[in-house]
C-alpha positions in Angstrom: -38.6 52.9 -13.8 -39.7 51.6 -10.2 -41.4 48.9 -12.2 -38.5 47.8 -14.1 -36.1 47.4 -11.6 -38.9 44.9 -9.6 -39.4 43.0 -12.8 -35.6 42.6 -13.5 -35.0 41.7 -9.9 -37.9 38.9 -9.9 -36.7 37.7 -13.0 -32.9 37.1 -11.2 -34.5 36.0 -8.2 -36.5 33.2 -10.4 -33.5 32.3 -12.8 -31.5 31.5 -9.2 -34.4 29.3 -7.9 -34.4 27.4 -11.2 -31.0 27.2 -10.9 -30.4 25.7 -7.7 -33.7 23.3 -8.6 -31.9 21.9 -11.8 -29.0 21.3 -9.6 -30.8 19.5 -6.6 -32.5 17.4 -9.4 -29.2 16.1 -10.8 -27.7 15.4 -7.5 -31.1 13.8 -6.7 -30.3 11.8 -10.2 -27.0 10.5 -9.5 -27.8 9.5 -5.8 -30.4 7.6 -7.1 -28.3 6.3 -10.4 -25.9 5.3 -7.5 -28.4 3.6 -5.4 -29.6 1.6 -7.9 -26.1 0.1 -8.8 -25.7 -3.5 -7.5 -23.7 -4.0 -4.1 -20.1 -4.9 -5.2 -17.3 -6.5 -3.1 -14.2 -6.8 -4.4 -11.5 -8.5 -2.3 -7.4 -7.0 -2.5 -4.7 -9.3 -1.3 -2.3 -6.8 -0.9 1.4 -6.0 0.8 1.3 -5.7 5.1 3.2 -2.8 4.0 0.5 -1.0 2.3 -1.7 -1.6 5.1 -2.3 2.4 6.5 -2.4 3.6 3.1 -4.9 1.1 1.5 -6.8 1.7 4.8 -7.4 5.2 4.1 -7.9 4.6 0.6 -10.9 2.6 1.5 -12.6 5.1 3.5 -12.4 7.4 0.5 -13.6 5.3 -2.2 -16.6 4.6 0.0 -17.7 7.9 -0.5 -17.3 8.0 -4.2 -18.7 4.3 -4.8 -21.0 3.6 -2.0 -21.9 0.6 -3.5 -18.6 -1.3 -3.1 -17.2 -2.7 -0.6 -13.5 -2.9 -0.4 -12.2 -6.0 1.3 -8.2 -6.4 2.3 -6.2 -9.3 2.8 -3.2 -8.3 3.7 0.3 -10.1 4.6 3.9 -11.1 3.4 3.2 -10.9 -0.7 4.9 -14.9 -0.8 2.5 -15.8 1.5 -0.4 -14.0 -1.2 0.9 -15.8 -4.4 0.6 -19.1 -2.5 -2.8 -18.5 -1.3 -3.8 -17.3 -4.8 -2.2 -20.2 -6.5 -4.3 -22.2 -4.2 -7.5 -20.6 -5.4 -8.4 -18.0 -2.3 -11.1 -15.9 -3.8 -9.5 -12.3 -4.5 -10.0 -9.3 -7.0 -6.9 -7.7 -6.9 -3.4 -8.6 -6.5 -0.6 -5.9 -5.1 2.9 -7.0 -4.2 5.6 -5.2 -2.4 8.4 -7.3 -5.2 8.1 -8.2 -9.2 8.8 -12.0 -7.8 5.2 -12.8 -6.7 3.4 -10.9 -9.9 5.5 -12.6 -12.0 5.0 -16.0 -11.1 1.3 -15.0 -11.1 1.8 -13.9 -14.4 3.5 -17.3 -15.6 1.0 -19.2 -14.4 -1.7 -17.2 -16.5 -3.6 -16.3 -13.3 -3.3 -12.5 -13.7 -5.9 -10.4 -15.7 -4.3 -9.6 -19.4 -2.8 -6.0 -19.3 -4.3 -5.0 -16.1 -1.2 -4.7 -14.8 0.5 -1.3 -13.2 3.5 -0.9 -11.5 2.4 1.7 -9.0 5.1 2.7 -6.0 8.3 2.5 -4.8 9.7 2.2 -1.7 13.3 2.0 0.3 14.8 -0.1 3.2 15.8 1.3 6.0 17.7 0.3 9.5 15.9 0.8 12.4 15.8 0.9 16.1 14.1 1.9 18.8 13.9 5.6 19.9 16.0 5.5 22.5 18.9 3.2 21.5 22.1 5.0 21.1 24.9 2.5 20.4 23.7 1.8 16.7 24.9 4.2 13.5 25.3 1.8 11.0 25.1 -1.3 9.3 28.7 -1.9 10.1 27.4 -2.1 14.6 25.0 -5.3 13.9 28.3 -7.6 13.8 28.8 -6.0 17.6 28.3 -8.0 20.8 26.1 -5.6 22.3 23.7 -6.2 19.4 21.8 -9.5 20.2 18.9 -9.6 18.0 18.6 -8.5 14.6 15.3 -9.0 13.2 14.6 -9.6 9.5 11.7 -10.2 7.1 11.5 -14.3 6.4 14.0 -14.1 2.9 11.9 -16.7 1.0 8.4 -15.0 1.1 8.7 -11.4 2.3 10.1 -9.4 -0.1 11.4 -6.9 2.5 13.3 -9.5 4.1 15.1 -10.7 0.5 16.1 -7.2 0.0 17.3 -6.9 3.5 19.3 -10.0 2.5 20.7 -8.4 -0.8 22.2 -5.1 1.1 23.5 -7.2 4.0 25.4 -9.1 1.5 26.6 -6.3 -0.6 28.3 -4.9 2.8 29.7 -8.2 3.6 28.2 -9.3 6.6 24.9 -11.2 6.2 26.8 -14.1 7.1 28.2 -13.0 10.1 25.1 -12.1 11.9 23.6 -15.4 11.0 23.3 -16.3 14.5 21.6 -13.4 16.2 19.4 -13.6 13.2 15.2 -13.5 13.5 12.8 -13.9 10.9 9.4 -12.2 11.1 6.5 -13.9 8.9 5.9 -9.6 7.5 7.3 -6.4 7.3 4.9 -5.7 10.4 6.1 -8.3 12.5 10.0 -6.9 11.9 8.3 -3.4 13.2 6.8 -4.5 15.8 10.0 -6.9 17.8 11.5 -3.4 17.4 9.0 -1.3 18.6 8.6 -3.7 21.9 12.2 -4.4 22.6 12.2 -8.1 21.2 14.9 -7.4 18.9 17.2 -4.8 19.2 17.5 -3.8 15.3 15.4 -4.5 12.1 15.4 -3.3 8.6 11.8 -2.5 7.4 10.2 -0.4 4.7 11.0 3.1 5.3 6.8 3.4 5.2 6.9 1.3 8.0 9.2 3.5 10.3 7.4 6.5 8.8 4.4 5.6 10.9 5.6 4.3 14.0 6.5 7.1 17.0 8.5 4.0 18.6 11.2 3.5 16.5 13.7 5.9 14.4 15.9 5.3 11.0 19.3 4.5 12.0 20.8 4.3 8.2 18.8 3.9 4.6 20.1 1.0 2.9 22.3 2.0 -0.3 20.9 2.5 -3.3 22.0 -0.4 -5.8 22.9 -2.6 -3.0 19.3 -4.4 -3.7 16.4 -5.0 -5.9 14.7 -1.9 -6.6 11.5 -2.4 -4.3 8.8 -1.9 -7.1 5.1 -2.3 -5.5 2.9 -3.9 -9.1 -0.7 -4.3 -9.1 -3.2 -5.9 -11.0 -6.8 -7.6 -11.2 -7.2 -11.2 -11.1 -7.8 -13.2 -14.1 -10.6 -15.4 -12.3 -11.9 -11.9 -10.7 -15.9 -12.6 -10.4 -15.9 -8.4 -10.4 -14.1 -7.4 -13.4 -14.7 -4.1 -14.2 -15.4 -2.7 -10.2 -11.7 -4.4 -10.0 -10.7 -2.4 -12.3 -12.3 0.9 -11.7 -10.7 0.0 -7.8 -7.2 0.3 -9.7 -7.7 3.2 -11.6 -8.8 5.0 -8.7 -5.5 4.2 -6.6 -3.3 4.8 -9.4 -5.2 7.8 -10.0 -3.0 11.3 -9.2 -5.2 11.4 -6.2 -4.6 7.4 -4.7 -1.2 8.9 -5.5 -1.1 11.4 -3.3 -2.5 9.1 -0.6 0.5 7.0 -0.7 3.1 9.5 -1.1 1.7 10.9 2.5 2.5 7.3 4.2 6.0 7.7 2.7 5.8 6.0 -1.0 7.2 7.1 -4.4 4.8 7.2 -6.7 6.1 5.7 -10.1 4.7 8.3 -13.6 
């Protein structure tokens, strides 16, 4: 009986060893695999408003694909499409507004059904922390408001939303001349955040990650463009499929979750 119970208990002990043997050897396997996978970088021009989430992003593909490097361009999606139009080298193309895919898409330079419409996001009033005297969109026509800073309306798609809701309340016209236009949604944040403007409207992502600034008023729903953040891979992409695999994984439920902690609504 003694006997048994020491030939039973070896025979556990063995079947565990050869257990946790077959295990390190496939972990052993797929670090190598891995290792022997070409060094990829794949460039992303992508929204400034995307910036902290795409950041993080990066930091975790890293770990899954060690062997790509993500690269980011970021800045005012206008100022993107014009760069890309002009033949800067990028992979992947993410917009903060349909305008600037679309005329990607028109002018055939965007990868044939790669495309994704991934987040969206709302515009919101802000000020600094400590200002008191503004409530509402209705204050920016006061005198005490001197500055109101918004995005540049041509080629920052925060700023020709900003322009839609000012117009829908009537009076886009009549702050015209305390008016300032910031070259991104970053730049708007940051006149804020140091006192260079006494108001801005920015990406409620934006005043989700500053401690500077507060939301005075969310900008009413209908009274612009619905702020729709589409991505997609380059049609003269020299990376293909890592491109593509780069897409999947931030449109995955996980890259989801990533951007719905900076703020964003994830589109299903």
């Amino acid at each position: 009986m003694k006997n048994k119970k020491i030939i039973t208990t070896t025979i556990l002990v063995l079947a565990m060893l050869f257990s946790v043997i077959g295990c390190s050897k496939k972990d052993d396997s797929a670090s190598k695999e891995q290792a022997n996978e070409p060094e990829v970088t794949i460039t992303v021009s992508a929204a400034a408003s995307l910036k902290d989430a795409m950041t993080e992003l990066q930091t975790l593909y890293k770990k899954e694909k060690s062997n790509v490097t993500i690269t980011y361009n970021f800045g005012s999606s206008g100022s993107l499409q014009q760069q890309i139009e002009q033949g800067a080298p990028a992979d992947i193309f993410m917009s903060a507004a349909q305008k600037q895919m679309t005329a990607l898409t028109e002018k055939d330079l965007i990868l044939k059904d790669s495309k994704k419409d991934l987040l969206e996001n709302k515009v919101v009033l802000i000020t600094a922390k400590d200002n008191t005297n503004i409530k509402d969109f209705s204050d920016l026509t006061s005198d005490s408001v001197k500055k109101v800073a918004l995005g540049e309306t041509k080629s920052v798609p925060v700023g020709q939303y900003s322009e839609e809701a000012l117009k829908k309340i009537g009076i886009f016209d009549k702050i015209q001349g305390k008016t300032v236009y910031a070259k991104d949604v970053k730049e708007v944040l940051a006149w804020v955040e140091t006192g260079n403007a006494d108001v801005g409207m920015v990406y409620a992502t934006d005043a989700k990650v500053s401690a500077k600034v507060k939301v005075v008023k969310e900008a009413e729903e209908g009274s612009y463009t619905k702020a729709i953040y589409p991505v997609a891979v380059l049609k003269d992409s020299k990376n293909v499929d890592a491109a593509k695999a780069f897409v999947d994984f931030i449109s995955s439920d996980s890259g989801k979750a990533i951007f719905e902690k900076y703020g964003f609504s994830a589109l299903k």
